[in-house]
VOGU-3710 file (C-alpha; in Angstrom, 3 decimals, decimal comma):
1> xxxxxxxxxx> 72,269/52,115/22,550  69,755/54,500/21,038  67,278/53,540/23,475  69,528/54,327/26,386  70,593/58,000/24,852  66,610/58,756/24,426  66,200/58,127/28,016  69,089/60,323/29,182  67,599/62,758/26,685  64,358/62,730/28,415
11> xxxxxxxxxx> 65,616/63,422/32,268  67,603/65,726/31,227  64,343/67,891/29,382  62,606/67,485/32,706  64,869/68,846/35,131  65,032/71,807/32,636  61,582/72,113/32,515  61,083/71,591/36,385  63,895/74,891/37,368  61,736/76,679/34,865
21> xxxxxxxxxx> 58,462/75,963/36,344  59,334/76,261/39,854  58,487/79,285/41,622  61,245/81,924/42,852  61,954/82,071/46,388  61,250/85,867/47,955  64,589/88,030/49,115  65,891/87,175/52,597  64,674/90,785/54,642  67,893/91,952/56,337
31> xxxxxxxxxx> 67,241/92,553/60,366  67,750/96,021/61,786  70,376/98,735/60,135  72,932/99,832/58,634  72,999/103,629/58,762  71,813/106,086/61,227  69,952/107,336/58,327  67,780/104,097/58,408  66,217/105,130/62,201  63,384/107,279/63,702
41> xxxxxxxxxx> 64,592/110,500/64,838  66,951/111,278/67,733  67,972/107,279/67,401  71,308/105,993/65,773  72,302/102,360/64,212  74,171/101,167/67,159  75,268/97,296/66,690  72,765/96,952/64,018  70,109/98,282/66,195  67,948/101,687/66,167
51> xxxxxxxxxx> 68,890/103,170/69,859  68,587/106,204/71,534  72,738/106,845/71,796  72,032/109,093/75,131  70,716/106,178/77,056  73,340/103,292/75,488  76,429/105,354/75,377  75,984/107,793/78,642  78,123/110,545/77,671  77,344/113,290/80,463
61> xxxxxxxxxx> 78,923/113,817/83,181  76,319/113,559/86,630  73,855/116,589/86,654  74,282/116,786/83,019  71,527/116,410/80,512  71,852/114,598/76,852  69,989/115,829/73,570  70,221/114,169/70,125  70,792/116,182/67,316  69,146/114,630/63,975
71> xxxxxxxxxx> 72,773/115,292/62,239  74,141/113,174/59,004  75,708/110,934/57,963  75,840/110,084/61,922  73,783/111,593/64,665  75,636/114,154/67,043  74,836/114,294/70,903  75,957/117,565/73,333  75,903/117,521/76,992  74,617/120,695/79,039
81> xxxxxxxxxx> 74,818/121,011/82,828  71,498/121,434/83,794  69,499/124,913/86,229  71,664/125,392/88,879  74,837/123,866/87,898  77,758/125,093/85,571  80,935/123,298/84,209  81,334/120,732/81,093  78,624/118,360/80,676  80,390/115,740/79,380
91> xxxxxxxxxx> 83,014/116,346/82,232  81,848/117,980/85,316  78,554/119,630/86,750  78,878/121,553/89,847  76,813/123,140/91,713  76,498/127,581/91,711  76,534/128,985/95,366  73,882/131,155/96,150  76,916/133,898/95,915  77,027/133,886/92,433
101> xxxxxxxxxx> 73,757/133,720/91,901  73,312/136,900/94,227  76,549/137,837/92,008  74,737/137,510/88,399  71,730/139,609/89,451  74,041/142,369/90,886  75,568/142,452/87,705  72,324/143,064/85,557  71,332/145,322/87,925  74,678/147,293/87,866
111> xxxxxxxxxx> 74,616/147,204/83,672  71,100/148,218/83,681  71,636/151,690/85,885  74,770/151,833/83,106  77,118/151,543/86,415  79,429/149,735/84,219  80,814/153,606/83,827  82,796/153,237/87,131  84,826/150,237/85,625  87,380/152,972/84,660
121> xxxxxxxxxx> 87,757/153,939/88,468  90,324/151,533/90,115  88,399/150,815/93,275  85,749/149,001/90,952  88,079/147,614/88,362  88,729/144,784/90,102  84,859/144,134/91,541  83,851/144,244/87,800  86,670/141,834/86,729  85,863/139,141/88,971
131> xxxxxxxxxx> 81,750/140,019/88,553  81,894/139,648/84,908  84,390/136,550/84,756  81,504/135,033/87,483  79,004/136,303/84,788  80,388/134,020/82,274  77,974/130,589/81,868  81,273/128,321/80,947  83,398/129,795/83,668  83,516/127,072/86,246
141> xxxxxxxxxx> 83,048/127,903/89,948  86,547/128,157/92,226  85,373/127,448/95,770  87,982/128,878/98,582  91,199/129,695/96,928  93,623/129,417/93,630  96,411/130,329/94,040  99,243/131,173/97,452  98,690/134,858/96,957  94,797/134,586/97,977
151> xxxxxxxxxx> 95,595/133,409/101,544  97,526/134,958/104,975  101,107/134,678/104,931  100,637/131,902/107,322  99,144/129,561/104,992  99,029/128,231/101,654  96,715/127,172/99,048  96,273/123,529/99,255  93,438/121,585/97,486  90,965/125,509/96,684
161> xxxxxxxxxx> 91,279/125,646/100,911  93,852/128,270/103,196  95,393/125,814/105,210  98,772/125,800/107,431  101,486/124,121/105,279  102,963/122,410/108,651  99,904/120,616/109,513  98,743/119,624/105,339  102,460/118,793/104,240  104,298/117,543/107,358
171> xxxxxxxxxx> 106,996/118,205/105,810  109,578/118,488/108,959  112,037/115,548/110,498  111,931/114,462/114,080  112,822/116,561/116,760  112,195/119,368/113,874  109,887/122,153/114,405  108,413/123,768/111,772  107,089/127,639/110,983  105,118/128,813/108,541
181> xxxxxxxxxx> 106,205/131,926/107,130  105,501/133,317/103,332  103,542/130,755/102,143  106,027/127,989/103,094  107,070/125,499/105,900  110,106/126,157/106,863  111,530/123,718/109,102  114,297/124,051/111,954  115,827/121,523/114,617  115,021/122,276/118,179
191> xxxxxxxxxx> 117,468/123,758/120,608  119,598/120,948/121,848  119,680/119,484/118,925  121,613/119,050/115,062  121,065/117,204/111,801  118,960/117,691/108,590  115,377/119,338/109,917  113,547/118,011/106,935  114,549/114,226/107,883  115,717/113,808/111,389
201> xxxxxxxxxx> 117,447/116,112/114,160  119,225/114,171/116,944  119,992/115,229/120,333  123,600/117,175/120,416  125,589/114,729/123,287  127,356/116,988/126,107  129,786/114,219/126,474  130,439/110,687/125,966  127,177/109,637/125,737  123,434/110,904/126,846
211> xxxxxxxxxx> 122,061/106,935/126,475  123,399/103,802/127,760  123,424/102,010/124,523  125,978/104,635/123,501  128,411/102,791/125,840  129,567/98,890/125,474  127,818/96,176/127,229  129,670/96,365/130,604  129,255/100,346/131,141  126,481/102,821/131,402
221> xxxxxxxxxx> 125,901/105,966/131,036  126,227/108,208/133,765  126,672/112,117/133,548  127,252/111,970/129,650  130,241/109,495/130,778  130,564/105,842/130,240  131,379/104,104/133,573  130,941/100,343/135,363  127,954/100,701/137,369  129,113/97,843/140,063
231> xxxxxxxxxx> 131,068/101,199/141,312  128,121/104,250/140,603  125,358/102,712/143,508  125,226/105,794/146,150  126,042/103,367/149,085  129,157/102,570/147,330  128,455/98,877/146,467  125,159/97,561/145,001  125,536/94,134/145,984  125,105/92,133/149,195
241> xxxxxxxxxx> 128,007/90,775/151,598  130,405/88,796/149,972  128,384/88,733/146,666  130,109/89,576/143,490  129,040/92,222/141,125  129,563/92,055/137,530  128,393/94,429/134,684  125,855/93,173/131,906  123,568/94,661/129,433  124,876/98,173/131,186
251> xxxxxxxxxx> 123,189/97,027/134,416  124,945/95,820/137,917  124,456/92,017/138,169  124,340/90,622/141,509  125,595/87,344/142,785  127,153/84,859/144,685  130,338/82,980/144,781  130,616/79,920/143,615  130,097/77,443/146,111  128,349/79,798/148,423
261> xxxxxxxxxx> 124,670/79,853/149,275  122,751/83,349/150,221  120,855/86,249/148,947  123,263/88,570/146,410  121,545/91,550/147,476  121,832/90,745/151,028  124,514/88,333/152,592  126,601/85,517/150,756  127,862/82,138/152,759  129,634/79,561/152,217
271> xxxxxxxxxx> 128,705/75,954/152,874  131,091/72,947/154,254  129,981/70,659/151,967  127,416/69,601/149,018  127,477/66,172/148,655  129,214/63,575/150,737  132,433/63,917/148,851  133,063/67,330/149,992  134,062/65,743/153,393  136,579/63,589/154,846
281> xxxxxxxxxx> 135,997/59,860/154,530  134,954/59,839/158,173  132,624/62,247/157,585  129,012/62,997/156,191  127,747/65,766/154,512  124,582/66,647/156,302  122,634/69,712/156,010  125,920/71,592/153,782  127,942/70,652/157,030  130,942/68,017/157,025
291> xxxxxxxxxx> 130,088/66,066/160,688  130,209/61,979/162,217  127,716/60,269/160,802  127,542/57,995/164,644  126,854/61,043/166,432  123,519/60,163/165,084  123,683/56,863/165,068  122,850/54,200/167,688  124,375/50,577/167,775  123,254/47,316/169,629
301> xxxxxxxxxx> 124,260/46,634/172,983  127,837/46,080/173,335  128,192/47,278/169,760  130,806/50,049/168,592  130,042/52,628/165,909  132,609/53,100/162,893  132,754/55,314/159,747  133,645/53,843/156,881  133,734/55,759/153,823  130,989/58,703/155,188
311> xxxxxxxxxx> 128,276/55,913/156,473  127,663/54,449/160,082  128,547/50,607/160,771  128,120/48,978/164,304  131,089/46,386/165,040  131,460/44,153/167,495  135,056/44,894/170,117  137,225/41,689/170,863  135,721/39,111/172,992  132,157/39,509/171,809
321> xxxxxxxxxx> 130,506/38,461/169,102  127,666/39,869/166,786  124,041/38,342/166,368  122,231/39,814/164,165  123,022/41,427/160,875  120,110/44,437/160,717  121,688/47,786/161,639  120,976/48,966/164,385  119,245/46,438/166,182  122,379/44,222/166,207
331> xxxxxxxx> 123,623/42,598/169,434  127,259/41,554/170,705  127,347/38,544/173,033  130,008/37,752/175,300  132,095/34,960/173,981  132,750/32,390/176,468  136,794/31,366/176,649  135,935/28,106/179,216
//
């Protein structure tokens, strides 16, 4: 027992020892930082990382330029249009006309020779209020117009640009025709017609109707007046002879009979017969006429022709009898009474 608490004893003493005698291991470095106050100059922490926040974050609006300002706790950036443009950087750069530029120098010139005296005269009061608002750096440039008041009485302001209202807007109806007149479209239905100008103006109808899908099916319009047109043809009937006419889809339909054969627009006819049926039993329907099938028909010698039921049949008369059984070429001998 004593032997085995010595030993315990003893391991224990030399793991001591061992953490005592082992060497410390360095600080983990920490990669990148944690401040802007940790970077170079005109370079903020951004995601850990020194970077230039004018090339990573592209604040500036196109034709802008983007300076870093070495500000704390967190660096500042500030957009300026650059020569030859005006507006807010970090919205919009446009471009200055060569008339304002032509503008500023007339206005240095003007403040130099102490011409700014005249500003009390009203014939320059205005020239020197537009001058100096051009004058300003921040003023943005207004190309064409700004407002109704700056164009003819014909037009409008649409979009910095004196335009016609009617031809921009559209705002008129069908059949509508529209004026421009104070600024404004004003819109008005043509003559000859009625209805709302800024939706849709319809034709105003002198009678019954002015189109023949005003009428029903079987009529159509003729002199504002819904009427058959079987009776409106100039010659007084549109149709053939003997054809019938009958009104459809506010058109005059032609045709014939039925039973009859022909041309509508011409001549109708009628026939005897279509099929065999048509005609007596003792007759054939041949070529739409009812006539006797034997009148075409030719028998064997001594042999009789008979209808029966519309066809041709050879017999033989008393006293003679028939050889022979293929029509026509049967034969009827004499029959011998000895």
């Amino acid at each position: 027992m004593l032997k085995v608490s010595s030993s315990i004893f003893s391991l224990h003493f030399f793991f001591m020892l061992s953490s005592f005698l082992s060497p410390v291991p360095p600080p983990i470095a920490e990669v990148g930082c944690r401040s802007d106050g940790e970077c170079p100059s005109k370079e903020a922490c951004i995601e850990k990382e020194c970077e230039n926040p004018c090339l990573y974050i592209k604040p500036c609006a196109e034709n802008a330029d983007c300076r870093v300002h070495d500000t704390l706790p967190r660096r500042t950036m500030t957009c300026k249009c650059r020569e030859g443009y005006s507006g807010k950087g970090d919205v919009k750069c446009d471009k200055i006309s060569k008339w304002k530029t032509k503008a500023k120098k007339t206005i240095f010139f003007l403040k130099k020779q102490r011409a700014y005296e005249f500003e009390h005269l009203d014939v320059f009061s205005n020239f020197f209020h537009i001058l100096n608002k051009l004058s300003l750096p921040a003023s943005p440039v207004t190309i064409g117009c700004s407002y109704d008041g700056e164009c003819r009485d014909h037009q409008a302001c649409v979009n910095n640009y004196c335009a016609n209202p009617c031809t921009t807007d559209k705002p008129c109806g069908r059949l509508a025709v529209c004026t421009p007149e104070n600024h404004r479209a004003t819109c008005e239905c043509s003559p000859g017609t009625s209805g709302d100008p800024y939706r849709e103006c319809r034709p105003v109808k002198k009678g019954e109707c002015d189109h023949d899908h005003e009428c029903p099916d079987a009529l159509a319009c003729y002199d504002h007046r819904c009427r058959n047109p079987c009776t409106q043809d100039p010659a007084g009937r549109p149709c053939g002879e003997y054809a019938e006419c009958r009104a459809s889809s506010h058109r005059a339909v032609c045709m014939c009979p039925s039973g009859w054969a022909g041309n509508p627009h011409d001549k109708c006819f009628q026939h005897d017969c279509l099929v065999d049926e048509d005609c007596a039993r003792d007759r054939a329907c041949v070529n739409n006429e009812c006539i006797n099938p034997c009148d075409d028909s030719t028998c064997g010698v001594r042999a009789q022709c008979e209808v029966d039921y519309h066809r041709p049949r050879c017999v033989c008369p008393p006293g003679t009898k028939m050889i022979g059984s293929s029509f026509p070429l049967n034969i009827c001998l004499l029959v011998s009474t000895v």
